[in-house]
Biopython code that builds the backbone (N, CA, C, O; Angstrom):
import numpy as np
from Bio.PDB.StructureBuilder import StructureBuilder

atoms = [
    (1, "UNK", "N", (-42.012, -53.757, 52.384)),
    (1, "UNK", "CA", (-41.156, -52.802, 51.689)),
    (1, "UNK", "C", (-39.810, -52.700, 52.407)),
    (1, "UNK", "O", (-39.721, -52.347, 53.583)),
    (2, "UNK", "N", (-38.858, -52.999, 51.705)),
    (2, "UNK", "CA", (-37.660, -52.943, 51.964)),
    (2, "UNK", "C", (-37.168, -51.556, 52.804)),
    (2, "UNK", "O", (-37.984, -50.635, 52.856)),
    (3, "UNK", "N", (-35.741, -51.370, 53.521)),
    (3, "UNK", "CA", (-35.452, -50.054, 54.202)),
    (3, "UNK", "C", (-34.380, -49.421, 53.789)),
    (3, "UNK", "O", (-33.279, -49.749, 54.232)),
    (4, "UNK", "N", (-34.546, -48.203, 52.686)),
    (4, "UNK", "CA", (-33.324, -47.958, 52.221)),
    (4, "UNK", "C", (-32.612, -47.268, 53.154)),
    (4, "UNK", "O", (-33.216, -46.418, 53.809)),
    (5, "UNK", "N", (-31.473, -47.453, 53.348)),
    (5, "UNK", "CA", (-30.259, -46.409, 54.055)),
    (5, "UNK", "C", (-29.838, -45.381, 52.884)),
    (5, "UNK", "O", (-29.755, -45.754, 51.714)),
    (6, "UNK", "N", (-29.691, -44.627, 53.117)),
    (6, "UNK", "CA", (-29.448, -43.567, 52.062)),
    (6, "UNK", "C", (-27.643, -43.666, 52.466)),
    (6, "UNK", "O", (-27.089, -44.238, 53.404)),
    (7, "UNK", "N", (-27.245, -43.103, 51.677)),
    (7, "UNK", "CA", (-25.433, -42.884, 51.407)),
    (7, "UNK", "C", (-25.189, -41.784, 51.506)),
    (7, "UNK", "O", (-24.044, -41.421, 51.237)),
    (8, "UNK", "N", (-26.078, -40.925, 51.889)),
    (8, "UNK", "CA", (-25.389, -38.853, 51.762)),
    (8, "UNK", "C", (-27.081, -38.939, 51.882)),
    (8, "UNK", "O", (-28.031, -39.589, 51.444)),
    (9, "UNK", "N", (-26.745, -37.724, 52.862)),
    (9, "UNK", "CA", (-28.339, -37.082, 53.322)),
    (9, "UNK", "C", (-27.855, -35.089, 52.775)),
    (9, "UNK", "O", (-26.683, -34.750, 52.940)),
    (10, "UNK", "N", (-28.679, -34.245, 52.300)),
    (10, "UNK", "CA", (-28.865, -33.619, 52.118)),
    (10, "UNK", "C", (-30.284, -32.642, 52.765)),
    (10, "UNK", "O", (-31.355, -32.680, 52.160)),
    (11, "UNK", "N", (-30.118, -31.815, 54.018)),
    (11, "UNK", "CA", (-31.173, -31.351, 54.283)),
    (11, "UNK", "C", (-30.896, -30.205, 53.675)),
    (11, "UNK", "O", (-29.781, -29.712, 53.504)),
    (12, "UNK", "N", (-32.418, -29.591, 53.200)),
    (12, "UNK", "CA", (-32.651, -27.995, 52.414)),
    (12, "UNK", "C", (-33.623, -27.974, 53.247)),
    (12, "UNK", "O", (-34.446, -27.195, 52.766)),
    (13, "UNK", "N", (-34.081, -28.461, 54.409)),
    (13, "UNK", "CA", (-35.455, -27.371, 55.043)),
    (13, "UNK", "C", (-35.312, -26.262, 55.479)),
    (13, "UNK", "O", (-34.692, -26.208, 56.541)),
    (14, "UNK", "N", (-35.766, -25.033, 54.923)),
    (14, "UNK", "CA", (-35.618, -23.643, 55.401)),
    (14, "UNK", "C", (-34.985, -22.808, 54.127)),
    (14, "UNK", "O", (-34.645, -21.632, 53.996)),
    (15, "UNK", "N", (-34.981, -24.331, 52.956)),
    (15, "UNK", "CA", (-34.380, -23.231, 51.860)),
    (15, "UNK", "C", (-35.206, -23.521, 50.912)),
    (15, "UNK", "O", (-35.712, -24.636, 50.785)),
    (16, "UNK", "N", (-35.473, -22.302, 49.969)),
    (16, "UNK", "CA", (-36.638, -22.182, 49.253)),
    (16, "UNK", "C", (-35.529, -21.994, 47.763)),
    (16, "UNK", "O", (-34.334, -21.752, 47.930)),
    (17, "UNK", "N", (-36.094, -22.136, 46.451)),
    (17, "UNK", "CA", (-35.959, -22.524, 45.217)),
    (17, "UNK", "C", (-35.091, -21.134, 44.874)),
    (17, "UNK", "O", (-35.412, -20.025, 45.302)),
    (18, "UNK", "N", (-33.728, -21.447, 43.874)),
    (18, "UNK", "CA", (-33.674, -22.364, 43.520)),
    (18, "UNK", "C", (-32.301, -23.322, 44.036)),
    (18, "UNK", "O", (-31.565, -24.088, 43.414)),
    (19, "UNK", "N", (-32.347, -22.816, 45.696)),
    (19, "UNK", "CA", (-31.144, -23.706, 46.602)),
    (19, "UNK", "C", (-31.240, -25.213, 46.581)),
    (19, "UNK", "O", (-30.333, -25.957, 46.208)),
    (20, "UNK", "N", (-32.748, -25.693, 47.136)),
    (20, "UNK", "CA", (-32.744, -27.149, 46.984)),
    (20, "UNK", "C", (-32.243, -27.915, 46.010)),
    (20, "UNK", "O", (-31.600, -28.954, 46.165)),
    (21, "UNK", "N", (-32.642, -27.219, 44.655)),
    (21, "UNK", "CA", (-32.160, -28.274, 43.417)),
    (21, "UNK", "C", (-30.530, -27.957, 42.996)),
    (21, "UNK", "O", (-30.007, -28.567, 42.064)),
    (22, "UNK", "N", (-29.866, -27.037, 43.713)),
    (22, "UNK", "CA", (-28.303, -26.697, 43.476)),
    (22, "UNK", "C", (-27.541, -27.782, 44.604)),
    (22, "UNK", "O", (-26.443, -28.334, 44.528)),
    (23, "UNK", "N", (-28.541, -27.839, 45.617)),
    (23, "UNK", "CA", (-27.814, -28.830, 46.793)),
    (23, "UNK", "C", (-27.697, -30.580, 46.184)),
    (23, "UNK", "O", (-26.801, -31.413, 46.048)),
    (24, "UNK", "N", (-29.166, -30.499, 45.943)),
    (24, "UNK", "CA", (-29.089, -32.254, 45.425)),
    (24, "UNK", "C", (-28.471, -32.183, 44.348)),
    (24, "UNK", "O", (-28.001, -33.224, 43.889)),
    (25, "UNK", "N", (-28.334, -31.197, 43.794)),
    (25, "UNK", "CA", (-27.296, -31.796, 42.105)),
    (25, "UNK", "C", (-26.189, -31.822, 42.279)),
    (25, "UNK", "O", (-25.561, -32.726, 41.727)),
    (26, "UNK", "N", (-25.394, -30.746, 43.206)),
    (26, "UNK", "CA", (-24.326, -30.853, 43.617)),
    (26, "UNK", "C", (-23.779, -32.064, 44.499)),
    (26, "UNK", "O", (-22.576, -32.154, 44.744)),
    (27, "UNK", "N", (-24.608, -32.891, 44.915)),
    (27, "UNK", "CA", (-24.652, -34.054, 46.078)),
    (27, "UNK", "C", (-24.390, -35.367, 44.949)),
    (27, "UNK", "O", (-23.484, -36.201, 44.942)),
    (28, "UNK", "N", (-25.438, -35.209, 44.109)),
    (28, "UNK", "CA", (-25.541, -36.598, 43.199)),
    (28, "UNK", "C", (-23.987, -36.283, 42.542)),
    (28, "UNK", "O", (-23.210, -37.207, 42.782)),
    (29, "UNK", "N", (-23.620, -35.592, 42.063)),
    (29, "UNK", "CA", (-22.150, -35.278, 41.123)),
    (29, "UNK", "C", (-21.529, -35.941, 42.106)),
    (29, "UNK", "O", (-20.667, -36.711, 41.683)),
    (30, "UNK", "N", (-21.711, -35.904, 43.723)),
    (30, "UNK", "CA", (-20.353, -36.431, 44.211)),
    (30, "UNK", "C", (-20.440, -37.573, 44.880)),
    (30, "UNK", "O", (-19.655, -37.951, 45.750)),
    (31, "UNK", "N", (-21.887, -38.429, 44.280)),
    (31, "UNK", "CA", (-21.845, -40.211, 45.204)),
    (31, "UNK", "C", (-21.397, -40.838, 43.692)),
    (31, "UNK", "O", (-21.177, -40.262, 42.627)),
    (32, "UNK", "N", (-21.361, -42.108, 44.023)),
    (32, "UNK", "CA", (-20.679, -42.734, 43.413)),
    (32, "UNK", "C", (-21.957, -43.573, 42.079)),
    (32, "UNK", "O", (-23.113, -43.205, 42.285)),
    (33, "UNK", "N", (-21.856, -44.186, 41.332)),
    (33, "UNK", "CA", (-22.967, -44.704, 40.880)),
    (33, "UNK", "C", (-23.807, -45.806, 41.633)),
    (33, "UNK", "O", (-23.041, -46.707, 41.975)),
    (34, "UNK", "N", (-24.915, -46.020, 41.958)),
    (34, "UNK", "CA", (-25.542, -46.800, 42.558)),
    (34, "UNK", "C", (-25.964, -46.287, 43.909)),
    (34, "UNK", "O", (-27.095, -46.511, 44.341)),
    (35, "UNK", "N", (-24.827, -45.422, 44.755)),
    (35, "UNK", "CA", (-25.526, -45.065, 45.953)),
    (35, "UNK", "C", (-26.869, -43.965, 46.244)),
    (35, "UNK", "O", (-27.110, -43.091, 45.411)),
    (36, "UNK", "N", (-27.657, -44.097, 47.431)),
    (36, "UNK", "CA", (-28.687, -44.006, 47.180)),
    (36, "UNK", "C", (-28.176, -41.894, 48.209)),
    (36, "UNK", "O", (-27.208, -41.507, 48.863)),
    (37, "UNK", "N", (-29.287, -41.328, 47.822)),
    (37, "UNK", "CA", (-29.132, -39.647, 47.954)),
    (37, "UNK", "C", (-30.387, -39.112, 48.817)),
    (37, "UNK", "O", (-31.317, -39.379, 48.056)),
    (38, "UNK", "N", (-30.873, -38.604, 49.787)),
    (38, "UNK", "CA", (-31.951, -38.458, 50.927)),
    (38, "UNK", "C", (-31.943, -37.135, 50.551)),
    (38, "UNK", "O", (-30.857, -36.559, 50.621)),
    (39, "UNK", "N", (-32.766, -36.606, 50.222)),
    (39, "UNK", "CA", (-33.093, -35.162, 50.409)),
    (39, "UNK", "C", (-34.006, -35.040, 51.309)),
    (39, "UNK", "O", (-34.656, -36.007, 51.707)),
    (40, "UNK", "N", (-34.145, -34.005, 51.681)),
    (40, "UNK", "CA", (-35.117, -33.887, 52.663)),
    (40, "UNK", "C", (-35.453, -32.003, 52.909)),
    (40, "UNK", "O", (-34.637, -31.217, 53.389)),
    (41, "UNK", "N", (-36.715, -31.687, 52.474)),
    (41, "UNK", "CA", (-36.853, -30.129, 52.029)),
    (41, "UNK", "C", (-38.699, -29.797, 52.464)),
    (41, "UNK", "O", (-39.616, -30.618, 52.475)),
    (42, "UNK", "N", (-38.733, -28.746, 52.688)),
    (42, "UNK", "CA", (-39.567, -27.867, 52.719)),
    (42, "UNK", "C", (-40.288, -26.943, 52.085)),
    (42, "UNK", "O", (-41.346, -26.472, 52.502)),
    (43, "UNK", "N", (-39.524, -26.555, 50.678)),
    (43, "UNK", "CA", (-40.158, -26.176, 49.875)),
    (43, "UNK", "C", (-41.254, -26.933, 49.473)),
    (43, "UNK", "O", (-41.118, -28.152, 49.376)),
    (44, "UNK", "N", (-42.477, -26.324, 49.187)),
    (44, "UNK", "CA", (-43.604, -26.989, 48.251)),
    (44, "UNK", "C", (-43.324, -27.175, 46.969)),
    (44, "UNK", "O", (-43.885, -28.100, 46.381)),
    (45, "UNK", "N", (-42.291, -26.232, 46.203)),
    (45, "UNK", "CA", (-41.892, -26.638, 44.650)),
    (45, "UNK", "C", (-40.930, -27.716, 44.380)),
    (45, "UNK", "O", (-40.921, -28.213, 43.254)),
    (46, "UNK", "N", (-39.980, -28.205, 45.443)),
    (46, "UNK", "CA", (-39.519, -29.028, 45.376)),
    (46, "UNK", "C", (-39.819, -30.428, 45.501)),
    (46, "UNK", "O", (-38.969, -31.318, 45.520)),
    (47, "UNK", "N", (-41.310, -30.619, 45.602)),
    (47, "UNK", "CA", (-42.172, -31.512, 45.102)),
    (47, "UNK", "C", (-42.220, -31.942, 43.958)),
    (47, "UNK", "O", (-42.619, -33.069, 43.663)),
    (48, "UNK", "N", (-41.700, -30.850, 42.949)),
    (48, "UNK", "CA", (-42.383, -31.222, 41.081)),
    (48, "UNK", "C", (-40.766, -31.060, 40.934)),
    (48, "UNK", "O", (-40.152, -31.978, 40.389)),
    (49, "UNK", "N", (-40.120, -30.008, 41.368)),
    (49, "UNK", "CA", (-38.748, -29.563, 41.130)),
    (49, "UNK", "C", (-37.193, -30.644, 40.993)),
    (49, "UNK", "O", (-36.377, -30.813, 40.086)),
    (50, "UNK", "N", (-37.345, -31.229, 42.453)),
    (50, "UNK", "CA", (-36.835, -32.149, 42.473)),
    (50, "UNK", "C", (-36.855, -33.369, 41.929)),
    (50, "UNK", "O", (-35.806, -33.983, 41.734)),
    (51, "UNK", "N", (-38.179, -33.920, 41.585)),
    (51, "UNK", "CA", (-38.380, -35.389, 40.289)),
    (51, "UNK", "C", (-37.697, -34.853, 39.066)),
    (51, "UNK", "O", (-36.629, -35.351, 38.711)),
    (52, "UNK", "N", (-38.149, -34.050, 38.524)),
    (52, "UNK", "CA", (-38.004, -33.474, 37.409)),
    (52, "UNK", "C", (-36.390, -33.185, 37.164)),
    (52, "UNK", "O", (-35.844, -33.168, 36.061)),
    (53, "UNK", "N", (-35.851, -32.996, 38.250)),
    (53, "UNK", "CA", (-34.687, -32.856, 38.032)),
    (53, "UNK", "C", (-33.729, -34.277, 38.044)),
    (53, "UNK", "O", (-32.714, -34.449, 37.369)),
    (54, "UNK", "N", (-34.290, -35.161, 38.925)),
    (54, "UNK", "CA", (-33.743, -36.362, 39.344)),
    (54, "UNK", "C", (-33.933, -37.438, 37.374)),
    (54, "UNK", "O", (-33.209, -38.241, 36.784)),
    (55, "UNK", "N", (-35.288, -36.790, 37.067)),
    (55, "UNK", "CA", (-35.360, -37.773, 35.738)),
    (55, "UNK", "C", (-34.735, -36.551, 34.317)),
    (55, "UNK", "O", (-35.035, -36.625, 33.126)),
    (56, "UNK", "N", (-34.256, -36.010, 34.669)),
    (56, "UNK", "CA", (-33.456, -34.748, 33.302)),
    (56, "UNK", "C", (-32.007, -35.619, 33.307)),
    (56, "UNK", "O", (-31.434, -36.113, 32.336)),
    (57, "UNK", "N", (-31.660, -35.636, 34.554)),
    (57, "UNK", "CA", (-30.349, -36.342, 34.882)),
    (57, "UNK", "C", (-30.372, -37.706, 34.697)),
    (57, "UNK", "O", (-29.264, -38.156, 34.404)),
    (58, "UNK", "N", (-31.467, -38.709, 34.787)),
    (58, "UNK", "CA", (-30.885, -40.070, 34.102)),
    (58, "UNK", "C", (-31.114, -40.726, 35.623)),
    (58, "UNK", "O", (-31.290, -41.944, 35.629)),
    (59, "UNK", "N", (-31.124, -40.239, 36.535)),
    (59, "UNK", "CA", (-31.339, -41.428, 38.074)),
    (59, "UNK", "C", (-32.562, -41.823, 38.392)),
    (59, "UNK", "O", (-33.557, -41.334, 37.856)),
    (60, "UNK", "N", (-32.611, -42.726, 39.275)),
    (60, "UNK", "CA", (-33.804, -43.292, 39.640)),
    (60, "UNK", "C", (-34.191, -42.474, 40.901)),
    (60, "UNK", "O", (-33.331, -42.083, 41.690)),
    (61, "UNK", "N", (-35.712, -42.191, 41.088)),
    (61, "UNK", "CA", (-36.346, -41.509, 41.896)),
    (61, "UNK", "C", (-36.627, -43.036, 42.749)),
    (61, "UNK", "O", (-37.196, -43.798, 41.968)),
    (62, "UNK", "N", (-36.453, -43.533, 43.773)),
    (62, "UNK", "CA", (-36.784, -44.210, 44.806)),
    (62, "UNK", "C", (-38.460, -44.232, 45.364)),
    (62, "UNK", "O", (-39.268, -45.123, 45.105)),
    (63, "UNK", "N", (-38.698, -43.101, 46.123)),
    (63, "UNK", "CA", (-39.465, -42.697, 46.871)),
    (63, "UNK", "C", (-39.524, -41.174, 47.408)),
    (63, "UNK", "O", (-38.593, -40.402, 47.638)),
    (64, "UNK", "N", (-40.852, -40.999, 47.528)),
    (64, "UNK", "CA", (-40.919, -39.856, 47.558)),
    (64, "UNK", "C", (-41.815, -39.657, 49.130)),
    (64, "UNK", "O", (-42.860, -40.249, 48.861)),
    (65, "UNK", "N", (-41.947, -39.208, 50.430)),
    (65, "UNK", "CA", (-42.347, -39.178, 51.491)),
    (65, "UNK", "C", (-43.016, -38.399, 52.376)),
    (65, "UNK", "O", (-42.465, -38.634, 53.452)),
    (66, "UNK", "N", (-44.054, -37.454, 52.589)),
    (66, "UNK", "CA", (-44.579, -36.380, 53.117)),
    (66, "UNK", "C", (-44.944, -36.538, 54.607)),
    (66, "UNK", "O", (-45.751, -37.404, 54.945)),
    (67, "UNK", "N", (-44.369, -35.725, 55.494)),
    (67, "UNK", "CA", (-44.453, -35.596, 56.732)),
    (67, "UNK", "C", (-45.072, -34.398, 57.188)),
    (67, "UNK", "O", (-44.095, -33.675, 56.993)),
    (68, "UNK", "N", (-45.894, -33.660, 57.621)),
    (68, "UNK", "CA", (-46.351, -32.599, 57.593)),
    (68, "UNK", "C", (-46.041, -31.697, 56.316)),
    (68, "UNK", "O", (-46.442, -32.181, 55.257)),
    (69, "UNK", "N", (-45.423, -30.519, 56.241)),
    (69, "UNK", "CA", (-44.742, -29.945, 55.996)),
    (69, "UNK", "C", (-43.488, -30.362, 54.881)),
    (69, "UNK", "O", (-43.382, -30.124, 53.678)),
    (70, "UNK", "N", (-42.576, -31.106, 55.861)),
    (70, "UNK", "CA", (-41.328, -32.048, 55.073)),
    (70, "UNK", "C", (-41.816, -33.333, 54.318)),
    (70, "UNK", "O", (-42.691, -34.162, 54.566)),
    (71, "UNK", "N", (-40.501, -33.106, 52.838)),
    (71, "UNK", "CA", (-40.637, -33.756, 51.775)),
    (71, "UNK", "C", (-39.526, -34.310, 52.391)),
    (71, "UNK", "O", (-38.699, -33.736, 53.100)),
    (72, "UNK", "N", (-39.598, -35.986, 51.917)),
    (72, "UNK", "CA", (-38.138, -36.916, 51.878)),
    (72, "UNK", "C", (-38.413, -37.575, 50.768)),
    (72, "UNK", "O", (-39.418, -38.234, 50.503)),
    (73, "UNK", "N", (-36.955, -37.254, 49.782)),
    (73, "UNK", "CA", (-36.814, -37.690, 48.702)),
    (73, "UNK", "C", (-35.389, -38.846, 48.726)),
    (73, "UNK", "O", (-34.287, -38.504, 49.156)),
    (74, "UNK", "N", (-35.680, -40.170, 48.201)),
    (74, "UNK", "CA", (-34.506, -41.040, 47.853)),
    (74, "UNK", "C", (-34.473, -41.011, 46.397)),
    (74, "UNK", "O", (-35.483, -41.036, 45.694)),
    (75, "UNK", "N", (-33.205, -40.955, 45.947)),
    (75, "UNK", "CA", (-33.018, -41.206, 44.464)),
    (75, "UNK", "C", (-31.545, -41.819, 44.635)),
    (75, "UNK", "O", (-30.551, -41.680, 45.346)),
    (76, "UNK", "N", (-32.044, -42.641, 43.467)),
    (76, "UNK", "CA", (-30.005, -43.805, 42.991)),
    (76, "UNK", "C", (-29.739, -43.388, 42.137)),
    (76, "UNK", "O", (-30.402, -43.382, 41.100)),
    (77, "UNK", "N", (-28.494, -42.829, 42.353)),
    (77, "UNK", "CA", (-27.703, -42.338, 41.191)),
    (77, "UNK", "C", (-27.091, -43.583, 40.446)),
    (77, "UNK", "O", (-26.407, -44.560, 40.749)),
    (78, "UNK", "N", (-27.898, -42.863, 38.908)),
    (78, "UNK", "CA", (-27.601, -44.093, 38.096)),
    (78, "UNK", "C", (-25.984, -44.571, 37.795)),
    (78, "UNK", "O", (-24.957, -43.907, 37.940)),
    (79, "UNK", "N", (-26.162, -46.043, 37.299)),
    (79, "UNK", "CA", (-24.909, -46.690, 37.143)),
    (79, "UNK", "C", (-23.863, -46.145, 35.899)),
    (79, "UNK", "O", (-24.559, -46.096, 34.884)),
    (80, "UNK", "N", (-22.817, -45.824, 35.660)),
    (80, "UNK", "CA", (-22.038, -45.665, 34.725)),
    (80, "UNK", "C", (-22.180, -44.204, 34.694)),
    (80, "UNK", "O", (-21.553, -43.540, 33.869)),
]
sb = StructureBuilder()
sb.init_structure("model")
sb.init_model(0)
sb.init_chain("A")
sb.init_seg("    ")
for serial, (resi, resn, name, xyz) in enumerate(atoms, 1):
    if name == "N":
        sb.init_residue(resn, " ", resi, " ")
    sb.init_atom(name, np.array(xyz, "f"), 0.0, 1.0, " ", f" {name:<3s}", serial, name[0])
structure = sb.get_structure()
């Protein structure tokens, strides 16, 4: 499996709903098309919250990553 570098990291750990999904939307509006977006959060709703939001908007969800506690999310903001 390939190693994505992400292009803009976004941490929300310590912020609970509905901050996480105002941070990554506000993040994706400002990469460019194609580059890739790291979230990285603590909420447990931002498990369902964040896909859901990543596929309303039209981008690709990458991977999704569980570390204890912490979620790491990659998504590519789609082209055009």
């Amino acid at each position: 499996m390939a190693i994505i570098n992400p292009d803009e990291t976004v941490d929300c750990v310590g912020l609970y709903c509905p901050e996480p999904i105002f941070k990554t939307r506000q993040a994706l509006d400002e990469l460019k098309p194609g580059e890739v977006l790291e979230v990285l959060a603590d909420d447990p709703g931002s498990e369902e919250d964040i896909p859901r939001l990543v596929k309303r908007l039209g981008h690709e969800l990458l991977e999704i990553t569980k570390e204890g506690s912490e979620i790491r999310f990659l998504i590519r903001k789609k082209e055009g």
